[in-house]
C-alpha positions as a Python dict, from the first residue, in 0.01 Angstrom:
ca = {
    (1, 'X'): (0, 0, 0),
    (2, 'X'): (-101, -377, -117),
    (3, 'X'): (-348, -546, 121),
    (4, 'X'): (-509, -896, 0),
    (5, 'X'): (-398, -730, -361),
    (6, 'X'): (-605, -442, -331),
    (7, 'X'): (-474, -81, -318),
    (8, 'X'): (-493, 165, -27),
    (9, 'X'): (-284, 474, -163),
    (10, 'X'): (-88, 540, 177),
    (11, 'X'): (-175, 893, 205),
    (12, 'X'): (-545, 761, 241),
    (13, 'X'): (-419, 493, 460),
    (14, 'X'): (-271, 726, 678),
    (15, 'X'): (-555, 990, 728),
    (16, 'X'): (-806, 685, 787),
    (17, 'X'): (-518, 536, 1067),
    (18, 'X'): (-541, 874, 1248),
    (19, 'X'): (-944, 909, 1237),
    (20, 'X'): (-969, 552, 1380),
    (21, 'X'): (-708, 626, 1659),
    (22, 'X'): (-923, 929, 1728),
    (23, 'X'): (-1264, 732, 1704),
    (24, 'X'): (-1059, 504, 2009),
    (25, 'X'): (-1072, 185, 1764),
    (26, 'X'): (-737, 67, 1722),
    (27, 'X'): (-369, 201, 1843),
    (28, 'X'): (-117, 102, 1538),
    (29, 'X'): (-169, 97, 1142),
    (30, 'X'): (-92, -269, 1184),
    (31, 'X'): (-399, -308, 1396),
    (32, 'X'): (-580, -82, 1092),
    (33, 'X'): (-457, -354, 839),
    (34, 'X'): (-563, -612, 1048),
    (35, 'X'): (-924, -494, 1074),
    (36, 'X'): (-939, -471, 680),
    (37, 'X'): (-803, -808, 637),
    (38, 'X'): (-1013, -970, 965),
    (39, 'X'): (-1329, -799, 804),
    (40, 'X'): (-1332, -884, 433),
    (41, 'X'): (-1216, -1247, 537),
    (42, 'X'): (-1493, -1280, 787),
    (43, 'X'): (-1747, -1057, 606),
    (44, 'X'): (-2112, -1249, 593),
    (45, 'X'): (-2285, -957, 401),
    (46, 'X'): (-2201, -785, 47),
    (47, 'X'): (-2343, -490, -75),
    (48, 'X'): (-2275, -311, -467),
    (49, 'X'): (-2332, 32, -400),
    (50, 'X'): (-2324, 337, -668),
    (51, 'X'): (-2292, 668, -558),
    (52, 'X'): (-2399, 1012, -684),
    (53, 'X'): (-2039, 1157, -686),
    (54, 'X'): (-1902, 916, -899),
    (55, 'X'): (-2131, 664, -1027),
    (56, 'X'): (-1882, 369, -999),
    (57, 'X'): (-1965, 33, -831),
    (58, 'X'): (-1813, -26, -518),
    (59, 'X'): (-1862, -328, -313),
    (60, 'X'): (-1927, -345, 79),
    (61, 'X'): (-1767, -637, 267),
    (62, 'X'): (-1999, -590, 598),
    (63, 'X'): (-1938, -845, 939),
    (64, 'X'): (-2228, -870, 1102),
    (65, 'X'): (-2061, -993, 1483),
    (66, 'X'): (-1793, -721, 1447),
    (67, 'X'): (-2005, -451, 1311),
    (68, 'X'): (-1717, -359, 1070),
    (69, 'X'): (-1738, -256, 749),
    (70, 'X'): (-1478, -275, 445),
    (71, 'X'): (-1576, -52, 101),
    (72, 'X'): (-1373, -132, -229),
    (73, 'X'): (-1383, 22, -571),
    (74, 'X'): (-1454, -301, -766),
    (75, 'X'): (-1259, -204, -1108),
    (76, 'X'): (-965, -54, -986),
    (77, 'X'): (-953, -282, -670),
    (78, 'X'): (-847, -13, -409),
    (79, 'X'): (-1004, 57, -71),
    (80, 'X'): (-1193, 358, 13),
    (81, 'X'): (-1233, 274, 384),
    (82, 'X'): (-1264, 42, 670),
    (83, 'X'): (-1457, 165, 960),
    (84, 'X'): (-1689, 47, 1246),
    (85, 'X'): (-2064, 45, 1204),
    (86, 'X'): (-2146, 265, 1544),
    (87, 'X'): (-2406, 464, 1409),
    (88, 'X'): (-2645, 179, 1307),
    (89, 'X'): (-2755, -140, 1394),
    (90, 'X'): (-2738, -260, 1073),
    (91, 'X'): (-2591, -171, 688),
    (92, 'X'): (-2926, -124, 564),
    (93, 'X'): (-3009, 98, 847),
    (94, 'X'): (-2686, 295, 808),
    (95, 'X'): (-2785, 295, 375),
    (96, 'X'): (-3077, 426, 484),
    (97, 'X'): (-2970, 735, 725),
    (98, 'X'): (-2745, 779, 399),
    (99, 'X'): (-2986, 828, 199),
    (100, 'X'): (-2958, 523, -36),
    (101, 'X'): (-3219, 375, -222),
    (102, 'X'): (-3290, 16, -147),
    (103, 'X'): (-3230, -72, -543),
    (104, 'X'): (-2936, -6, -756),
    (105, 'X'): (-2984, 283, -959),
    (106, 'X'): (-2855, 283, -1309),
    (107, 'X'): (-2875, 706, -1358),
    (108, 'X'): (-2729, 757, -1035),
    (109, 'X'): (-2923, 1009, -943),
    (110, 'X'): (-2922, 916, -593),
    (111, 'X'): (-2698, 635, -369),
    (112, 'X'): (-2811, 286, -413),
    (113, 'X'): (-2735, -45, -341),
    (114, 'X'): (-2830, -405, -359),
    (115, 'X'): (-2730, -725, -188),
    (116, 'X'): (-2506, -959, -351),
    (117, 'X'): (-2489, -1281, -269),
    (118, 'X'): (-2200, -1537, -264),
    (119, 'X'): (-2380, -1830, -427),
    (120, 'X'): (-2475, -1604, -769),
    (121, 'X'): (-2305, -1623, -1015),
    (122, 'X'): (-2196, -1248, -1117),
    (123, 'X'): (-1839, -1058, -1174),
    (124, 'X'): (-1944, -936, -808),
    (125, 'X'): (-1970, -1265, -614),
    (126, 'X'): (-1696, -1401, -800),
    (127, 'X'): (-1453, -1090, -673),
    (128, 'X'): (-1562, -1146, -323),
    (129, 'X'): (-1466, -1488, -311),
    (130, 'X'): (-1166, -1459, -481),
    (131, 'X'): (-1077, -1153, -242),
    (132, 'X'): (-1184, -1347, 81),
    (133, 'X'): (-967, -1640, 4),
    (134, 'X'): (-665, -1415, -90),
    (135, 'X'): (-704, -1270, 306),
}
């Protein structure tokens, strides 16, 4: 499934539709897409996170009013998940509960992130414009 250009392989889409119907969150897929699209657009914090399992850079698309949060593999483009923040207050606080360290690791020995920032100029800042004015 193509949202904004990114992939969400529908059997993933599907299984993350049902757990958000569960969590009470939205009623249709349409209202799922929605979310995505509503969140990256509006998103006012980024995150590049690496995780142990895999070691690839993903980036976080995090609203701060909605409390939603949109993660994207960055090289092949394809969402891992959309979901709302209800366990923290804040990313950081959720990275933390995690267990991610508060720098990105290289070794990824253990979750990390860092902030990116819209104004730097990086491959990272540069996708998340691009990607919020494709929404």
């Amino acid at each position: 499934m193509d949202i904004c250009g990114l992939d969400f392989p529908e059997e993933n889409f599907l299984k993350h539709v049902l757990k958000r119907k569960k969590e009470g969150l939205i009623e249709t897929p349409e209202e799922y897409i929605e979310k995505i699209k509503e969140t990256i657009k509006n998103a006012d914090k980024f995150y590049l996170i690496r995780q142990l399992q895999d070691c690839v850079d993903k980036i976080v698309f995090f609203n701060t009013e909605t409390k939603w949060l949109v993660v994207i593999m960055y090289k092949t483009k394809r969402i891992l998940t959309c979901f709302y923040l209800w366990k923290a207050d804040s990313v950081e606080e959720y990275f933390k509960m995690m267990k991610f360290d508060a720098y990105l690791r290289e070794d990824c020995k253990n979750n990390s992130y860092r902030e990116v920032y819209k104004d730097e100029n990086s491959k990272y800042s540069k996708f998340i414009k691009a990607l919020q004015d494709r929404c």
